[in-house]
C-alpha positions in Angstrom: 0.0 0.0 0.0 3.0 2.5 0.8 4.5 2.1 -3.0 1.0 2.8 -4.2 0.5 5.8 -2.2 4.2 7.1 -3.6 3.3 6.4 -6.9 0.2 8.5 -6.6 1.7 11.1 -5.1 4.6 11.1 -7.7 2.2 10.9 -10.7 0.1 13.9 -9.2 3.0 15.9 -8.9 4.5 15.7 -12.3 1.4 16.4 -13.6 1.3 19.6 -11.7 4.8 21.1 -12.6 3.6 19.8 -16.0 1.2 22.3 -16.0 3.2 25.1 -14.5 4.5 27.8 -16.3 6.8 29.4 -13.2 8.1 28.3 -9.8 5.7 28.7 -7.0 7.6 30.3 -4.0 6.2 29.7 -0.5 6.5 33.6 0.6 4.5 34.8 -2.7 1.7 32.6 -2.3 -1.8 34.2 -1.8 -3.8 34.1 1.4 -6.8 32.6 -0.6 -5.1 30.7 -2.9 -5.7 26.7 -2.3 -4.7 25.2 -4.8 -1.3 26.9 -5.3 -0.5 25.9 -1.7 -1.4 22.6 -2.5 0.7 22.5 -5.4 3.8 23.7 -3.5 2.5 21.8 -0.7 3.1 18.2 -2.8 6.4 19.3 -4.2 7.9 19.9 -0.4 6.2 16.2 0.0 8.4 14.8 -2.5 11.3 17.0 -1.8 11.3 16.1 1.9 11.3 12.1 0.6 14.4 12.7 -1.2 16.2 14.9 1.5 15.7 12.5 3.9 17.2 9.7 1.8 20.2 11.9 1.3 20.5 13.2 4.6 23.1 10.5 6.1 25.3 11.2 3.3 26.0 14.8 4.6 25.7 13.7 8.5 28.2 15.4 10.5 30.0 14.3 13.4 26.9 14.4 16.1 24.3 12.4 13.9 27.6 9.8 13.5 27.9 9.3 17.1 24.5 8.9 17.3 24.1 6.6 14.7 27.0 4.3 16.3 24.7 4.8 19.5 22.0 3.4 18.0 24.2 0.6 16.5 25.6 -0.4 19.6 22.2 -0.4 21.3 21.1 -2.5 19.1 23.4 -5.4 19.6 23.1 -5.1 22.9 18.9 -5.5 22.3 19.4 -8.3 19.6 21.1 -10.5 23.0 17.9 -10.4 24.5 15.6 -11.0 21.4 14.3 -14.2 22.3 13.6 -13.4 25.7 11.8 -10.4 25.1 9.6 -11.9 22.5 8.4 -14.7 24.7 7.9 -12.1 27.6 5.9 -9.9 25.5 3.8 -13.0 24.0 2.8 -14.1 27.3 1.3 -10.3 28.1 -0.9 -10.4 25.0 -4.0 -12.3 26.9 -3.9 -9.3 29.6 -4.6 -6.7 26.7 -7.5 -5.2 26.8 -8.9 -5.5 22.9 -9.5 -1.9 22.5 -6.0 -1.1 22.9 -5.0 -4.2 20.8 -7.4 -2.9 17.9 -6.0 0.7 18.2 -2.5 -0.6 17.7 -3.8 -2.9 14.3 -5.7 0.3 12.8 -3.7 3.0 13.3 -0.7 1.2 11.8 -2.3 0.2 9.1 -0.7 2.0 6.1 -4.6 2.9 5.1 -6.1 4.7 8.3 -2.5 6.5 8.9 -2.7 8.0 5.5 -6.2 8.8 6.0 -5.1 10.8 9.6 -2.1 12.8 8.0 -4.8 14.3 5.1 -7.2 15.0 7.3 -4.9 17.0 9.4 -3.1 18.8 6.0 -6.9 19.6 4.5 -7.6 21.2 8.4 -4.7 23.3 7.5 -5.3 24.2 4.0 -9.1 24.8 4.2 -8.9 26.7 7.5 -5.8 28.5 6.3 -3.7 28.0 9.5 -0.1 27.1 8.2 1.3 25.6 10.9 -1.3 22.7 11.1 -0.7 22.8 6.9 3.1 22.5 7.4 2.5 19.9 10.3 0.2 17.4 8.3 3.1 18.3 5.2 5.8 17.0 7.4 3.2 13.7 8.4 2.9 13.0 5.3 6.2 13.1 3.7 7.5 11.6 7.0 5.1 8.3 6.2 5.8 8.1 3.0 9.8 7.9 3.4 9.7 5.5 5.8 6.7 3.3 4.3 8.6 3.4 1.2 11.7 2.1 2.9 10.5 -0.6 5.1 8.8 -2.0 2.6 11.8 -2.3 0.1 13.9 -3.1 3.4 11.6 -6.2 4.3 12.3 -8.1 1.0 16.1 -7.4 1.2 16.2 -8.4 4.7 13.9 -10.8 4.7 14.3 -11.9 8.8 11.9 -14.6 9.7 9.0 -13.0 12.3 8.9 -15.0 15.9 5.4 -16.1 15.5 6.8 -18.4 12.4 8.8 -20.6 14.8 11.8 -20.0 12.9 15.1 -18.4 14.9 15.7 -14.8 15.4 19.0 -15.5 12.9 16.9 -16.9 10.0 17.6 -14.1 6.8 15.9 -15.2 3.8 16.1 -12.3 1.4 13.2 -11.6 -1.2 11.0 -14.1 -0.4 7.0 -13.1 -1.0 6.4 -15.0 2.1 5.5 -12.5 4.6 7.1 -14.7 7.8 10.2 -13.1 6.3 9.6 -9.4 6.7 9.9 -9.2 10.2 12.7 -6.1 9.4 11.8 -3.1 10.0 8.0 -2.5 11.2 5.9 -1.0 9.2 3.3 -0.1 11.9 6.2 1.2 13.8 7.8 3.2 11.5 4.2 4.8 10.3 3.0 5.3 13.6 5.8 7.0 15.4 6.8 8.8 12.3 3.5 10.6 13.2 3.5 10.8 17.1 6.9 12.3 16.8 5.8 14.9 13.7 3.0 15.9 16.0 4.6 16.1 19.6 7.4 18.5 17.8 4.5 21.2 17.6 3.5 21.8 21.1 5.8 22.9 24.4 3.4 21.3 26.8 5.8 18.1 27.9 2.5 16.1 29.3 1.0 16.2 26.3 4.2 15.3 24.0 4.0 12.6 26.2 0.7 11.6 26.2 0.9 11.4 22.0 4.3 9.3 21.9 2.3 7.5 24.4 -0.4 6.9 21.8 2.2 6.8 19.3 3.7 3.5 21.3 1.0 1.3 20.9 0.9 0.2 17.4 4.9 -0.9 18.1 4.0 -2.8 21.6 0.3 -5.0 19.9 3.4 -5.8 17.1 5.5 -7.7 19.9 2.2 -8.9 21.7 1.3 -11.1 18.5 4.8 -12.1 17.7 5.2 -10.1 14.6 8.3 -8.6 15.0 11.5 -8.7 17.5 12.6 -6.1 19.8 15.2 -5.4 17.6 13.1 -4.7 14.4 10.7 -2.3 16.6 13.9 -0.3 18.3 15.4 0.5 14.9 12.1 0.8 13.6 11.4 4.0 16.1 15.3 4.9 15.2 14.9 5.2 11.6 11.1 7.5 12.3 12.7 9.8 14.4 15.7 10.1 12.3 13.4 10.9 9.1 10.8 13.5 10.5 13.8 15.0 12.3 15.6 15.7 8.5 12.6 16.5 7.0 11.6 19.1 9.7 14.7 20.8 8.7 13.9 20.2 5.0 10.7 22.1 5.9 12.5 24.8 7.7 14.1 26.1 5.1 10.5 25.7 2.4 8.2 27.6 5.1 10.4 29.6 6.9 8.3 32.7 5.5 4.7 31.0 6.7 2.7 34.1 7.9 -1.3 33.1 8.7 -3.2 32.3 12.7 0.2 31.0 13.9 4.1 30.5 12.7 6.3 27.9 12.5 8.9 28.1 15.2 12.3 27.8 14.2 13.6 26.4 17.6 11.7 24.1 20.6 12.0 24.9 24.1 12.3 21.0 24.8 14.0 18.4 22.8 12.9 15.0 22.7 15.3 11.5 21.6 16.0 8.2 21.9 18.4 6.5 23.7 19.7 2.8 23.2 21.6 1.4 25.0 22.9 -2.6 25.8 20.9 -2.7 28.9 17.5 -0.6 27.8 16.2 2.1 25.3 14.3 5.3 26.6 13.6 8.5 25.7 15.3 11.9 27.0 14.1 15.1 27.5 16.4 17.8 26.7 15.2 21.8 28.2 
C-alpha cells in the first residue's frame, strides 16, 4: 500500500509542474489561494522524501555518534531477542482488545494516511499554516519510511517470531510474509506521526501523552509475535531520524509561513531516543 500511495503522489505531482508555467515560491503565495498551496505543498512532500534519503550522506560528526549509539544499542537489544519476544507474548492475553485494535488500525498504512490528510486539508481549508506545514511533514514523514521498510523487508527478509523459525533466520526476497519481520511498518508509520505531532506543542504532558499513543501500534506488534525487539527499536530509530531531517527540509521551504500561527524555528524542549545494551528510553532535553 506504501509504494501505491508514492506512486500516486509522484504521478500527481509531475502532472502539476507539468502544468506550471513558473516556480511557485512559498513567501509569494496568496492568502486565498488553495490550490497553489497545494501544489507547493506536494512538491515539499516529494522534496522532503528525497532529503531524507540523502541526509546520512551529509551527517556530520553528532548524527555519527548517534548513529553508532543506536548501532551499539542495538546489539546489545538483539542478546535479549528471544527473551523479550516470549515475555511480551505471554502479556498479550492481559490486553484489553481496545488497545490491541488501536494498535492494528492505526498502523495500518490505510487509516495513517487517511489521519495525516485529514490534518493537512484542516490546515489548508482553514488557512492556519502551521497545522498545513504539520500534516506536510506527516505526510512526507510516512511516506519515506513506508517506502523504505517496505523495500527493506524483502532485502532483509528476517523470519518473524510467530513463524517458529530463529531470530538468525535471513531469507532475502521471499514473498512470504514470515520473512519481513525487518523493520516494522506499523512502527515506522505510527511513530513517524507521534513524533511529527509532539514536535508542535511545548506542553511536555501532552508530548508525552501522544508518543504514548504513538507506542501502541509498536508494543500490539510484539504482543502477537510479529516482529522482535530489535526490528521495533530501529524501527522508532529510523522515524525519528526521518521526520527530524525533513523538519529541517521544511524549515528552510516555510520559513516565510505568515497566517493564525508561525512555525517556530527552535523548541524549548528536545525529545530523543536512547539505546543502550541494557535498555532504550527517551530523553528530554530543556
Amino acid at each position: 500500500m506504501n509504494i501505491q500511495c508514492i506512486r500516486t503522489l509522484t504521478v500527481i505531482w509531475l502532472c502539476i509542474t507539468a502544468v506550471s508555467s513558473q516556480e511557485i515560491k512559498n513567501e509569494n503565495l496568496a492568502e486565498d489561494n488553495n490550490w497553489k498551496k497545494f501544489t507547493y505543498d506536494l512538491n515539499s512532500i516529494i522534496g522532503g522524501v528525497g532529503y531524507a534519503y540523502k541526509r546520512p550522506f551529509s551527517w556530520e560528526e553528532n548524527q555519527l555518534r548517534l548513529f553508532g549509539g543506536v548501532i551499539i544499542g542495538t546489539i546489545g537489544l538483539y542478546a535479549i531477542d528471544d527473551d523479550a519476544d516470549r515475555w511480551f507474548i505471554k502479556q498479550e492475553s492481559h490486553i484489553p482488545n481496545l488497545i490491541k485494535d488501536y494498535g492494528w488500525y492505526y498502523g495500518n498504512p490505510q487509516n495513517n494516511y487517511a489521519f495525516n490528510g485529514i490534518v493537512y486539508f484542516t490546515g489548508l481549508l482553514s488557512k492556519n499554516d502551521k497545522i498545513r506545514r504539520t500534516g506536510v511533514l506527516m505526510i512526507s514523514s510516512a511516506t519515506a519510511t513506508g517506502l523504505l521498510q517496505q523495500i527493506s523487508k524483502s532485502i532483509v527478509g528476517r523470519a518473524r517470531p510467530r513463524s517458529g523459525l530463529n531470530k538468525n533466520d535471513f531469507r532475502p526476497f521471499q514473498r512470504n510474509s514470515d520473512f519481513h519481520s525487518f523493520p516494522s511498518g506499523h512502527t515506522a508509520l505510527a511513530f513517524s506521526n507521534a513524533h511529527a505531532l509532539a514536535k508542535q506543542f511545548k506542553n511536555p504532558w501532552l508530548k508525552g501523552g501522544i508518543y504514548l499513543l504513538g507506542s501502541i501500534p509498536p508494543l500490539t506488534r510484539l504482543w502477537n509475535g510479529a516482529h522482535w525487539l530489535t526490528d521495533i527499536a530501529l524501527s522508532i530509530a529510523l522515524s525519528v531520524a526521518t521526520v527530524e531531517a525533513i523538519d529541517n527540509y521544511l524549515d528552510k521551504r516555510y520559513g516565510g509561513l505568515s497566517g493564525n500561527e508561525k512555525v517556530e524555528a527552535k523548541k524549548r524542549i528536545a525529545w530523543r531516543l536512547v539505546l543502550k545494551p541494557n535498555g532504550a528510553g527517551v530523553v528530554m532535553n530543556f
